[in-house]
N, C-alpha and C positions, 0 to 999 in steps of 0.2 A: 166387751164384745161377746155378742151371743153365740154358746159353742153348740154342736151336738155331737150323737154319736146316731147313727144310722145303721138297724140292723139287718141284716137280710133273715128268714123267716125260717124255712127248709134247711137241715143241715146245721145251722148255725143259732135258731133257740131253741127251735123245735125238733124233736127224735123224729122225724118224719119216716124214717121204715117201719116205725113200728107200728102202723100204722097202711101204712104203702102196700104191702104187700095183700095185706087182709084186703084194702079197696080193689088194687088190679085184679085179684083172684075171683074176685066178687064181679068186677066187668065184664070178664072174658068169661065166664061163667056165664054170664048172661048172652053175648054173644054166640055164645056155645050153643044155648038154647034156641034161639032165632035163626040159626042153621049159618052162622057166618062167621063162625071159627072155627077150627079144627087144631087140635095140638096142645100144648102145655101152654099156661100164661109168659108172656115173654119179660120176666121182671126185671133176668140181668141186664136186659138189653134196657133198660129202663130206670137202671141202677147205673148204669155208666152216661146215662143222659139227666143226671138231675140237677137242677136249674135253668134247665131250657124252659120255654114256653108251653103251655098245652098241644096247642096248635102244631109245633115241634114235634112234642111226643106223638102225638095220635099220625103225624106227615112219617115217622117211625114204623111204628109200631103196626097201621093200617095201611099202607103205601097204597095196595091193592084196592080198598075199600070207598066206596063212596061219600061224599062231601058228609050226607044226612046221616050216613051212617058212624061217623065221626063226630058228628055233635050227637047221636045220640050214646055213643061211649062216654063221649066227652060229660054230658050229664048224670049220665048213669052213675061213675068215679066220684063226681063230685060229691051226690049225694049219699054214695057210701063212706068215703071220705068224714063229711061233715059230722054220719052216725058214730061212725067208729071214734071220733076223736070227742064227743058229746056222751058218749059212753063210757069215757074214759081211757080207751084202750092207748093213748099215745101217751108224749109226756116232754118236760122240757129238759133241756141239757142239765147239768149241774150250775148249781150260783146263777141263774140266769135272776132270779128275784133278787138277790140278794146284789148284786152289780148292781141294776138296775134303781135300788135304792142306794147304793153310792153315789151312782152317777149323778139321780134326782138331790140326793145332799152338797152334791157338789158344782147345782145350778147346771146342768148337763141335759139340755134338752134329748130324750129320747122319740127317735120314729124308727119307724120299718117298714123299708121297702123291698120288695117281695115280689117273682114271678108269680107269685099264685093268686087264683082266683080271690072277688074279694069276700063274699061271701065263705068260704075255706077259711081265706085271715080271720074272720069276726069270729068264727067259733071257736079257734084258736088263743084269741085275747078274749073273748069274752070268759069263755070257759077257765082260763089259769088266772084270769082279773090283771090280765098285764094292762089292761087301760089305766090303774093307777100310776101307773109311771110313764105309759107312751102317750105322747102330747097325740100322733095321727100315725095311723095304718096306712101306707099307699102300696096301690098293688098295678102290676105294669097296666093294666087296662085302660088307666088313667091316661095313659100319653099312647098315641096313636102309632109311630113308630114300633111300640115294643122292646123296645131298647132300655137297659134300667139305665145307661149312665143320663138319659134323659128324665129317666123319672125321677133320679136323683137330683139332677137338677132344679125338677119341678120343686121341689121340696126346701132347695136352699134359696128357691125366688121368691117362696111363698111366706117361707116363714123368714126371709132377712137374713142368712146366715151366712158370716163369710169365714169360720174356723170350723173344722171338727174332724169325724173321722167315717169310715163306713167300714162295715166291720162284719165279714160274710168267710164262706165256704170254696167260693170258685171264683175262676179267670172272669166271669159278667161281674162279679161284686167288686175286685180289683180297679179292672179297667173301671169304673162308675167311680170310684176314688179316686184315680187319678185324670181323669178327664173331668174332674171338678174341681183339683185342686186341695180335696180330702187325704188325710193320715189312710192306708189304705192295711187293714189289718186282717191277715186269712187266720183259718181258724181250719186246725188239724182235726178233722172229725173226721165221720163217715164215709160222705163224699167225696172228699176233697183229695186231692190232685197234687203230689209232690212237684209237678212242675209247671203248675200253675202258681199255687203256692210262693213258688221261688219269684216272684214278679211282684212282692205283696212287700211294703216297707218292713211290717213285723206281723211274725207269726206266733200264733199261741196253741197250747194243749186244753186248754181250759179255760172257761168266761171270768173267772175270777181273777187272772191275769191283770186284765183291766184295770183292775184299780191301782195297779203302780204305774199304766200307761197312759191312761187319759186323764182323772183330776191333775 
């Protein structure tokens, strides 16, 4: 039976603050200049929001602000985002490679499903060469809802799978494991949520974990 393991992307392989903060500073920076912000970047507020959708953040972050002027944040982020992480300035958690080639020795199909843009994802795996081990990238854009336990889904239709696990940060990645019928496994990092957490079959401190839980 074909297994996998399902990553969520933000929080969970990727250091995404480190990173994060350099792009926000850099948007509303911009903003700033355009005469349509005033004040400090709002990052905590956007630290306690990570794993929602863009579209989320900026409905945050911008309430006041208009549609265009939300996709033009919205771009702006991106494409500092994609520098800073092409630059090198981010980095992946601990053992994420090193799992990863467990899991592939142990016939363990790898993917990762991910709020985030999908261009974001590709300079992500392109840049650390996680494509050797992830069979596909999917990013919520794909499924029209916006919902990951659908995206999840999309992923166990596509590629045949009726065992595995999905293995994330937050309460979205959870629920998407168990409204699949997936091993639903939180991961104590940055983001993450003591009580959210608590809803999660098993928890871990570290990606290397993994390999006494899933081969």
């Amino acid at each position: 039976m074909k297994q996998a393991a399902i990553f969520d992307m933000d929080g969970t392989l990727f250091q995404t603050d480190l990173v994060l903060e350099l792009s926000l500073d850099d948007t509303f920076a911009h903003l700033r200049s355009l005469g349509a912000w005033e004040g400090e970047t709002p990052i905590n507020t956007y630290r306690n929001m990570m794993g929602v959708t863009l579209p989320e953040v900026w409905a945050a972050l911008l309430p006041n602000h208009s549609e265009e002027m939300k996709e033009l944040a919205d771009t702006h982020f991106l494409e500092s985002l994609i520098d800073n992480i092409t630059s090198g300035k981010g980095a992946l958690y601990s053992n994420v490679k090193e799992v990863f080639r467990c899991l592939k020795e142990h016939s363990i199909d790898i993917f990762i499903a991910s709020n985030g843009l999908p261009d974001y994802l590709s300079a992500i795996v392109r840049y650390y060469g996680l494509d050797e081990w992830v069979t596909e990238t999917f990013s919520i854009e794909q499924v029209d809802s916006l919902n990951k336990s659908d995206l999840v889904k999309s992923i166990l239709e596509k590629y045949d799978i009726k065992k595995g696990a999905m293995i994330g940060d937050r309460l979205s990645d959870i629920r998407a494991a168990k409204d699949n019928g997936l091993l639903s496994i939180g991961c104590r990092f940055d983001f993450a949520k003591e009580e959210e957490l608590a809803q999660a079959d098993q928890v871990i401190n570290d990606l290397i974990e993994l390999q006494s839980i899933l081969p």
